[in-house]
N, C-alpha and C positions, 0 to 999 in steps of 0.2 A: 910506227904510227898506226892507229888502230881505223880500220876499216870502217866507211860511215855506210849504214844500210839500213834502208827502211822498212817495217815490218809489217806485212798487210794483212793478216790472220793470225788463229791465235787456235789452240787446242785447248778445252779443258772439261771437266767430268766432275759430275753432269752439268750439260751445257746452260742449261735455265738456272743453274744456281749463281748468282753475282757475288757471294764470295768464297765460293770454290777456286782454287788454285789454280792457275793457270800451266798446264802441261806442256806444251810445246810453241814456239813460235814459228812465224815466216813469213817467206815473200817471194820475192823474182829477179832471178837475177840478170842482168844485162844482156844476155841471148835468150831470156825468154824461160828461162827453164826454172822450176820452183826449187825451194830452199825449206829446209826444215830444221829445227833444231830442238831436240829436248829442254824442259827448263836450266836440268843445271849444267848442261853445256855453254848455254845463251850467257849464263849469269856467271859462271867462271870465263868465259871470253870481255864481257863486260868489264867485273873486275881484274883481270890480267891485262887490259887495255887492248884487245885482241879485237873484239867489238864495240861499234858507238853507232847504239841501233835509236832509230828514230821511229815517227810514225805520222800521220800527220791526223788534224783534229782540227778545226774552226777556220780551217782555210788557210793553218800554216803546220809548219812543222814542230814536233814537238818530242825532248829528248826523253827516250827510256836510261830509267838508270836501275838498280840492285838498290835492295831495300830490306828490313829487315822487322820482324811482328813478334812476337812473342816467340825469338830463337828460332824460324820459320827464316828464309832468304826467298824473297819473292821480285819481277819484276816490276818495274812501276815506273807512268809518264810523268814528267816535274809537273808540280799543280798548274793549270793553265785556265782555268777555271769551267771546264767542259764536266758534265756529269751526265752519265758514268765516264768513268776513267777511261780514257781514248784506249787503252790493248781490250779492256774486259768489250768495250762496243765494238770489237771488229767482228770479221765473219772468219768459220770455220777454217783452218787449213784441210785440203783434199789432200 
């Protein structure tokens, strides 16, 4: 069963660009200590069902899933009607 986690930052370059690529994910994990994962680590645990990362936006939670653009595999939050896309408006991973 694949681990549900929720993702509180986000890496990507350059950071003022909204549709630049997102590079790394993360978060916190239950004793506190941060979490980081490259994209195509995130999105090969996604699709292998290793991961079921979430995030939250409008005061609920909402699922990331793997997605895919012109042969490009990128993450992305199921439409929920928030804009920008709840991973591209998070804060930096330190």
């Amino acid at each position: 069963m694949a681990s549900r986690i929720e993702i509180t930052c986000i890496n990507k370059a350059p950071r003022l660009d909204p549709h630049e690529r997102i590079s790394h994910v993360g978060g916190v994990n239950a004793d506190g200590t941060s979490w980081r994962l490259d994209l195509d680590a995130a999105i090969r645990g996604v699709e292998g069902g290793t991961y079921q990362f979430y995030t939250r936006g409008g005061g609920r939670e909402v699922d990331v899933v793997a997605a895919t653009h012109n042969g490009h595999k990128y993450l992305k939050t199921r439409n929920d009607g928030i804009q920008p896309d709840n991973l591209l408006a998070l804060t930096e991973c330190r």
